[in-house]
N, C-alpha and C positions, 0 to 999 in steps of 0.2 A: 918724749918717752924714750928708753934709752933700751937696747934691745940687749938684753941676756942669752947669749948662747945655752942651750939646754946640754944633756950631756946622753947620747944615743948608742946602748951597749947592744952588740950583735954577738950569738954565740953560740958553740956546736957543741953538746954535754954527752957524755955516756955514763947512765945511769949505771946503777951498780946491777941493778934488774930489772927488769923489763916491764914486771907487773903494771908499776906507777903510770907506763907510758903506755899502756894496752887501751884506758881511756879516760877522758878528761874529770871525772868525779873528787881524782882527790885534787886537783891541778885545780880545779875552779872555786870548790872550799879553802887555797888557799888561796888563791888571790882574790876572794872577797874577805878574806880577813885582811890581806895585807891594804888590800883597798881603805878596809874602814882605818887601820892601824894608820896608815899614814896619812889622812883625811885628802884623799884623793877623789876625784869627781867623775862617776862611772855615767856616761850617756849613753852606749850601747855597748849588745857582745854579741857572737854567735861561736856556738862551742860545735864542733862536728865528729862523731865515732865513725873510724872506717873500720870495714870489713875484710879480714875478722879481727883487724886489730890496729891501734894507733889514732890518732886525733889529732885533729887542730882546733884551733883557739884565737880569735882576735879580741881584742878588750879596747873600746876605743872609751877616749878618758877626757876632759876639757883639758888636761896638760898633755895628750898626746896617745901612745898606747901601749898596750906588752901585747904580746903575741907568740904563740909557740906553734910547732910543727914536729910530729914524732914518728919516728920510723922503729918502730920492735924488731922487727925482723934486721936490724942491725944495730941497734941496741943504742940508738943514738938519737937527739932531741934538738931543734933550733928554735931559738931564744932570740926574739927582739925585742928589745926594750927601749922608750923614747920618752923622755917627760921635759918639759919645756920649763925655765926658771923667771917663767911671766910674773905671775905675781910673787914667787918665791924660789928660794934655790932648791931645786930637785937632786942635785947632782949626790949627795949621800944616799938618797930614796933610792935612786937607779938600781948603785950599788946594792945598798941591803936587799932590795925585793930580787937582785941576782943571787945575793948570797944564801937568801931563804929558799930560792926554788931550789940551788944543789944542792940545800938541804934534805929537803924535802925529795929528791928522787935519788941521796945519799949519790952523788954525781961528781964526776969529775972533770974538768974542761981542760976542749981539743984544742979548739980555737977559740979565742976572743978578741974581741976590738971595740975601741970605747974612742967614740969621733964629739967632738967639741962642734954642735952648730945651733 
């Protein structure tokens, strides 16, 4: 068997507003769309709302997992994202499911980095 490096984006966004990132409701209707969209394999989550504002999110997945962590009160969101090219190449998937989440909280990014392992 021949081992495919997966492709593992980490990343720090600053939403245009804050709303989106106060709690996990629209953030989780989107990644079970993007889950079914890209026939992806959900085995567990746990979504968490802090008080009085902000959430976190792990999504663990048979190809690996996404994960977010948000801070409103400085208007900022971390993104990790991992999906493994076991049985298939992920490495576009990554991408897009980054490019739909700064969609989705209309977002622009600090930092990124995107590791080959």
């Amino acid at each position: 068997m021949t081992y495919l490096p997966g492709t593992h984006l980490v990343a720090t966004i600053k939403p245009a507003g804050a709303a989106l990132i106060n709690d996990y409701g629209a953030f989780r209707e989107k990644i079970n769309q993007l889950i079914r969209q890209f026939s992806l394999n959900k085995l567990g989550e746990v979504y968490h709302n802090f008080q009085p504002a902000g959430f976190t999110a792990v999504i663990c997945l048979s190809e690996s997992h996404i994960s977010i962590h948000t801070w409103p009160e400085h208007s900022l969101a971390n993104l990790d994202i991992y999906l493994s090219n076991y049985q298939r190449s992920n490495d576009n998937t990554v991408v897009s499911i980054f490019e739909e989440i700064l969609q989705l909280f209309d977002a622009s990014v600090l930092h990124q980095q995107c590791i080959c392992r």
